[in-house]
Wavefront OBJ file of the C-alpha trace (Angstrom):
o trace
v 118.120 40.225 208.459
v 115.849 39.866 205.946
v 112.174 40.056 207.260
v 108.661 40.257 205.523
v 105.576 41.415 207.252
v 104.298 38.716 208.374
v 107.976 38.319 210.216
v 108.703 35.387 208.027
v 112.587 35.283 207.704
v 113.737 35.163 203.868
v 117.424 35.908 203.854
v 118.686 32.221 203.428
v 116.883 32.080 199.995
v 118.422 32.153 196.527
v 115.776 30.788 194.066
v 113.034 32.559 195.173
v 112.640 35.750 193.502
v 115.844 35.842 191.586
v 114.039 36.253 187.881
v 115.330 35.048 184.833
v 118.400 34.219 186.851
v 117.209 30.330 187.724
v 119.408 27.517 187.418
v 118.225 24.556 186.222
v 119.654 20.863 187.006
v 118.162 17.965 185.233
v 120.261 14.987 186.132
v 122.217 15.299 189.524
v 119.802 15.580 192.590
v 121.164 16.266 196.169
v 120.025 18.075 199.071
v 122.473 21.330 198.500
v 119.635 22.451 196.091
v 116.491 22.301 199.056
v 116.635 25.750 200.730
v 114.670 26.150 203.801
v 113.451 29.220 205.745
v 112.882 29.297 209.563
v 109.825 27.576 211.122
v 107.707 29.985 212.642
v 105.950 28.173 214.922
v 107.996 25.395 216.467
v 106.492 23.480 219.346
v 103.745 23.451 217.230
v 103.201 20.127 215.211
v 101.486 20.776 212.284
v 101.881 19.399 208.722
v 102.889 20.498 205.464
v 102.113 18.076 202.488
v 103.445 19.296 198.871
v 102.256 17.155 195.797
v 104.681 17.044 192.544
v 102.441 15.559 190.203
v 104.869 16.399 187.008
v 107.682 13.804 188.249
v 110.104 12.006 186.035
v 113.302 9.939 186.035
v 114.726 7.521 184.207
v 115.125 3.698 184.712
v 118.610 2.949 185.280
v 118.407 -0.514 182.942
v 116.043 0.678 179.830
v 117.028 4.227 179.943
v 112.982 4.872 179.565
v 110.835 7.388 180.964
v 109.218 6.781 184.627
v 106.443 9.329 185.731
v 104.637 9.595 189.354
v 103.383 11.903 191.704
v 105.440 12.698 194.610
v 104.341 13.781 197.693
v 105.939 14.648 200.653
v 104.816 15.005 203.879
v 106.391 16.596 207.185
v 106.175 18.264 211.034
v 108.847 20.904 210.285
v 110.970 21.052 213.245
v 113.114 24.287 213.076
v 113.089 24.613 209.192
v 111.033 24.515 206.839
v 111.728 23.929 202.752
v 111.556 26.993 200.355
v 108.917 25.711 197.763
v 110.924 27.070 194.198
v 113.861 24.729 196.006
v 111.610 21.945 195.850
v 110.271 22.201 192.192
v 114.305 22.156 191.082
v 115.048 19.563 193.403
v 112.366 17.332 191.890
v 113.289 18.796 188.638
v 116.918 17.490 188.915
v 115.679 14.036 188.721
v 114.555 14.414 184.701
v 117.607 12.803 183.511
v 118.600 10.861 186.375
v 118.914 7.339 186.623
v 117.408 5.013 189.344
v 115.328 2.446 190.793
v 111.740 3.901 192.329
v 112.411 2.670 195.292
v 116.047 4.040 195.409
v 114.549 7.470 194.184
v 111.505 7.544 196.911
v 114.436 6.666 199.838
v 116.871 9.174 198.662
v 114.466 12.093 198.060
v 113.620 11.221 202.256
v 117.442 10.969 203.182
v 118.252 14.674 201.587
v 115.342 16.532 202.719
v 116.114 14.492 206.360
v 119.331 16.005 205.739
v 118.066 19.600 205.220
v 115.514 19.970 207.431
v 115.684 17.558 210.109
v 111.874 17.529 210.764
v 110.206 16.340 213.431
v 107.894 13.444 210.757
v 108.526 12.514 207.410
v 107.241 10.222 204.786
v 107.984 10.768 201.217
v 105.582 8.489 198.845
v 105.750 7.892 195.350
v 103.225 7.226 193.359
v 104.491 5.751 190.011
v 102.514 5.837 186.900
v 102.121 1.784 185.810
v 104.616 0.593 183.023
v 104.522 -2.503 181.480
v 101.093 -2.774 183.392
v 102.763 -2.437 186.626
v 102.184 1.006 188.813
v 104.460 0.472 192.076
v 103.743 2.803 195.057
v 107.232 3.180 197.360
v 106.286 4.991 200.916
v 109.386 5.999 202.986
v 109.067 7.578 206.408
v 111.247 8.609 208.947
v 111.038 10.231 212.680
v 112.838 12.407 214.993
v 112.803 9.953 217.467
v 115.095 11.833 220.360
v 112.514 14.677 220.047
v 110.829 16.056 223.483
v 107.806 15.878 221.359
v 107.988 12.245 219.804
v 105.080 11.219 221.478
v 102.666 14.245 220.669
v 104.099 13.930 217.098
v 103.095 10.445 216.374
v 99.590 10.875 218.120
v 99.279 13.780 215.179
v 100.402 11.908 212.122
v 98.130 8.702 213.129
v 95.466 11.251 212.938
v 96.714 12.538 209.806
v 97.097 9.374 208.425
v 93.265 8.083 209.141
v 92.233 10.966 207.792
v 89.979 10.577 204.431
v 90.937 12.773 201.638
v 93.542 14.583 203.687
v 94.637 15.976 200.592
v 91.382 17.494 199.318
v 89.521 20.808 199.711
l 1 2 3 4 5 6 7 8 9 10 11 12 13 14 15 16 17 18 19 20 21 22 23 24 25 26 27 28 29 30 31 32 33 34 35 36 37 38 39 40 41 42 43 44 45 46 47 48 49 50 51 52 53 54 55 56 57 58 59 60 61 62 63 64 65 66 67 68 69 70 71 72 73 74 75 76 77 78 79 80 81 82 83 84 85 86 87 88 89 90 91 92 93 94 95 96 97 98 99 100 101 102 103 104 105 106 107 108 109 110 111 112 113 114 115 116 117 118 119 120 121 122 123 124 125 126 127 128 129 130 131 132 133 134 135 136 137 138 139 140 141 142 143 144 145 146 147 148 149 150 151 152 153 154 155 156 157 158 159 160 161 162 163 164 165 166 167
């Protein structure tokens, strides 16, 4: 088993550190590409939040450009995602063809899929086109968790929260 020094568990990964040697996907996103490591502290609900401000995809009528900032937010149950994963999976999406809200719900089913968290909510923040911005929010929970209630109690917190995203 692959262990660093601060006992975090690394021998699942395949992006990370693999230089030069980086594969890179521009038009078929799915959750196969999100590689997780193990959670060290389950039990413990805390929260990650990751910001991809660099987003793009393509609408699936005009064939033009969308941008957005996509954030993703989560109480890692027993997994958590490997970072270099998540810039190619949001990557993937350069060429890709969809609807924002179709992109927003799908980028929440795979990384459901690969972590199974305890709280997620994916939202993306879509730069306006045509005068129009459109913000899609998509959240799910691990409802038959022991710790449903203690989770929710934590993200309403998280959620009042002003500038929870700031220094």
């Amino acid at each position: 088993m692959k262990t660093t020094k601060s006992q975090d568990r690394t021998e699942s990964l395949k992006s990370l550190g693999q230089a030069g040697a980086t594969k890179y996907n521009y038009d078929t996103p799915s959750p196969e590409i999100l590689e997780t490591f193990p959670n060290n502290f389950p039990g413990r609900p805390y929260i990650i939040s990751i910001e991809f401000p660099e987003y793009t995809s393509l609408c699936p009528v005009t064939g033009q450009p969308d941008f957005a900032t996509i954030i993703v937010e989560y109480i890692p149950d027993e997994l958590c995602v490997e970072s270099k994963s998540f810039k190619l999976y949001m990557g993937s999406y350069r060429n890709h063809q969809s609807f924002m809200e179709t992109i927003t719900n799908n980028i929440l089913d795979h990384f459901v899929e690969s972590l199974s968290p305890l709280w997620m909510r994916v939202k993306g923040i879509f730069s306006p086109r045509g005068g129009t911005g459109l913000h899609v929010f998509a959240e799910h929970y691990k409802k038959d968790s022991a710790e449903y209630e203690q989770v929710r109690d934590v993200v309403k917190e998280w959620k009042s929260e002003a500038n929870r995203h700031g220094a």
